[in-house]
N, C-alpha and C positions, 0 to 999 in steps of 0.2 A: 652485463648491466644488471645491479641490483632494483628488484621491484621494491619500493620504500612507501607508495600511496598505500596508507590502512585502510584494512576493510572495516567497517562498522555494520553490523546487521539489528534490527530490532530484536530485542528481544522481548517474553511475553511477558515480564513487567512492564516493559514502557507502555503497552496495547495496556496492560494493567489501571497503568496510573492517568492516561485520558481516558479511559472510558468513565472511571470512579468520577473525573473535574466533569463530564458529559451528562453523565447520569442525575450527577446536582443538579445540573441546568436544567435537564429534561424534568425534571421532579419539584424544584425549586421556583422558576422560571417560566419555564414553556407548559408545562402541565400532560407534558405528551411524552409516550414513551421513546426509549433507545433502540435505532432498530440499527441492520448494518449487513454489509454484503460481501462476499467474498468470490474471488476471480483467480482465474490461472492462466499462465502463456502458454502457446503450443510450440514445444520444441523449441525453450526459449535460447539456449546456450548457439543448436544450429543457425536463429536468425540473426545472428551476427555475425557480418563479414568480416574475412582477414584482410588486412591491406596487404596486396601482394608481395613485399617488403618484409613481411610479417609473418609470410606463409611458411618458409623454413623452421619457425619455431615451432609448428604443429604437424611435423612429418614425423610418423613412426615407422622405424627400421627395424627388423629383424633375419637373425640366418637362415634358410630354407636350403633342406640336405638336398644335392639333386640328382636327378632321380633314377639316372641310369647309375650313379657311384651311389645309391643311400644302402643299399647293403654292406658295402666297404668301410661307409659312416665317412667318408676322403675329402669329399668335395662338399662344399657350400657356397652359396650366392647370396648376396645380399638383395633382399624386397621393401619396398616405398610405399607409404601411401601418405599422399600430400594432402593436407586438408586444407582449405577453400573456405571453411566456416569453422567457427569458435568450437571446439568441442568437447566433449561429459569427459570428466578426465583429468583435465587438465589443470596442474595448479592455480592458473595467474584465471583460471573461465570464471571461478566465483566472484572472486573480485570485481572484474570488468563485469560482470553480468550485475552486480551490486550498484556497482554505480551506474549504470543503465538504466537501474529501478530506482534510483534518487533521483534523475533528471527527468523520468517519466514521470515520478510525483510530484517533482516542482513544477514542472508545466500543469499537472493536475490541479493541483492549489493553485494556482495561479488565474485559472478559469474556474475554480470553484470559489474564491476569493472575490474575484469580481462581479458575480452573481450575488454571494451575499452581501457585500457593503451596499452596493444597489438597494438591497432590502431592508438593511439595516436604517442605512439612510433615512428610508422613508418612514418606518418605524420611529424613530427617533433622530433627527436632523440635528449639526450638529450646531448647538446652539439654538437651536430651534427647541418648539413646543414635542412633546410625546403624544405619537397619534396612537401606539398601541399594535397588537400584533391580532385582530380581529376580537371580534365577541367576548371570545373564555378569558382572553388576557385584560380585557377593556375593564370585566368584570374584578380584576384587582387595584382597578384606579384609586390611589389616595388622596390625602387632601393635598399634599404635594404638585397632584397631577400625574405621577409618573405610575406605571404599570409593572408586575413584574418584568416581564421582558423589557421596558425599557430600563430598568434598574441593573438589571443582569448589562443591555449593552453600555450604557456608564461607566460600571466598574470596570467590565474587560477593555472600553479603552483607555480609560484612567491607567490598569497593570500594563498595556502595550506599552505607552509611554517610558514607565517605569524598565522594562527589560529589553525595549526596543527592539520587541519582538511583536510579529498578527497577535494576540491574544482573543482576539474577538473572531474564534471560530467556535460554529457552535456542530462541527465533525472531527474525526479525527483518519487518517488516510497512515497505512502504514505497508511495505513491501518487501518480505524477506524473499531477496532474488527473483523468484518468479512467481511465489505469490501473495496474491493482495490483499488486502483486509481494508475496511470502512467501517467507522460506526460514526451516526448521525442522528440529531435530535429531530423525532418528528418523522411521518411519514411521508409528508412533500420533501424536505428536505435529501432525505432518501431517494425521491423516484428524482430531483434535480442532478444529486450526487452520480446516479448511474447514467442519466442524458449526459453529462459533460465526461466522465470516467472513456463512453464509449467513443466520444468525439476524439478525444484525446488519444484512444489507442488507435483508433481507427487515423487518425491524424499520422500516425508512425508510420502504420501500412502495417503494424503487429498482427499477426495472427492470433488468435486467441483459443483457449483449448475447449473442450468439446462442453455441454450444456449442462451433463451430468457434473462438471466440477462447480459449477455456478451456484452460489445459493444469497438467500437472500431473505429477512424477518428478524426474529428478534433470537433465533439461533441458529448458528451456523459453527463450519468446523473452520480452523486453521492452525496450521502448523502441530497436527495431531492433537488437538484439543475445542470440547465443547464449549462455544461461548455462550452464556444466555445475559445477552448485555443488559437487558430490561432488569434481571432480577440480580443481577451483577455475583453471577454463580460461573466458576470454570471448572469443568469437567474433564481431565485427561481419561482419555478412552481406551480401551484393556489391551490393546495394539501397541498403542505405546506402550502404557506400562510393563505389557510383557519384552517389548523391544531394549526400554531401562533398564529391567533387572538382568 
């Protein structure tokens, strides 16, 4: 049976091109900087089980001389080892383990989505009056009435419409295989983004990898390079580059 489902992975222009539409918002908008956090699986390819059905596809066989004839080089036997979980190796493991990380993200968005329209809402109702996004935003009220941040949520539902796509997200969540990246306007918005993030892995029964891969401010690494999303500067680090050349 031919495998025909495409793999699509992010790559670091898309992480590129929302942070640049984030960074407007945080600068334009919200007045606050881009901050953003980055996370890793533990042992993500082993927490997927094989459907026993399935398990023949991940058995590795080879000859093994034995060992009263291995001087003679005569005799060989054939040795098994049956695997029980997805494993590093494997053609079809990136794949599946890809789309694993697109249904973890859509459940991600999905609870991070519903938190913000809640907020959005009350910010700006729709059809309703602009109450403003506290103080510092109150402070852009025009004669219009409306605030930055509520001008900013206008337009992005006015383009939703337009593409029939969320547009009125003011994060952006991305996951090459098993690891993750965020970036988010605002530092509530940030510590919101990692309350529901953890829900959500934790909702799988995911394990997650050790505290040293965690980071989290307005720079962090992934995917072998530095981000510093506030000053929208990327930095590939001499590991890679010497890995490139």
């Amino acid at each position: 049976m031919k495998w025909k489902q495409a793999e699509v992975k992010p790559r670091i222009e898309d992480k590129m091109h929302d942070d640049t539409v984030l960074r407007a918002a945080a600068a334009q908008a919200f007045h606050q900087p881009l901050f953003g956090f980055s996370d890793d699986f533990k042992d993500y390819y082993n927490q997927l089980p094989l459907a026993s059905s399935q398990q023949w596809m991940s058995c590795l066989m080879w000859q093994q001389l034995i060992a009263e004839e291995r001087e003679a080089s005569s005799g060989t036997v054939p040795e098994y080892i049956a695997e029980r979980r997805l494993g590093f190796g494997i053609t079809v493991s990136s794949n599946l383990g890809q789309r694993l990380a697109e249904l973890i993200l859509s459940i991600f968005r999905d609870e991070m989505d519903r938190e913000e329209n809640a907020l959005f809402d009350v910010i700006l109702p729709v059809g309703g009056v602009c109450v403003g996004d506290g103080l510092l935003d109150d402070a852009t009220r025009t004669a219009n009435g409306f605030t930055d941040v509520c001008r900013w949520i206008a337009r992005r539902r006015t383009l939703s419409k337009v593409t029939g796509n969320n547009e009125l997200r003011a994060y952006a969540a991305h996951q090459y295989t098993d690891d993750v990246v965020v970036s988010c306007v605002g530092a509530e918005r940030t510590v919101r983004a990692l309350r529901c993030w953890h829900r959500v892995t934790t909702g799988f029964g995911l394990p997650m990898a050790i505290d040293v891969k965690r980071q989290v401010g307005t720079r962090f690494l992934w995917l072998g390079m530095e981000w510093h999303v506030t000053l929208g500067v990327l930095v590939a680090q001499q590991a890679t580059v010497t890995r490139a050349a």
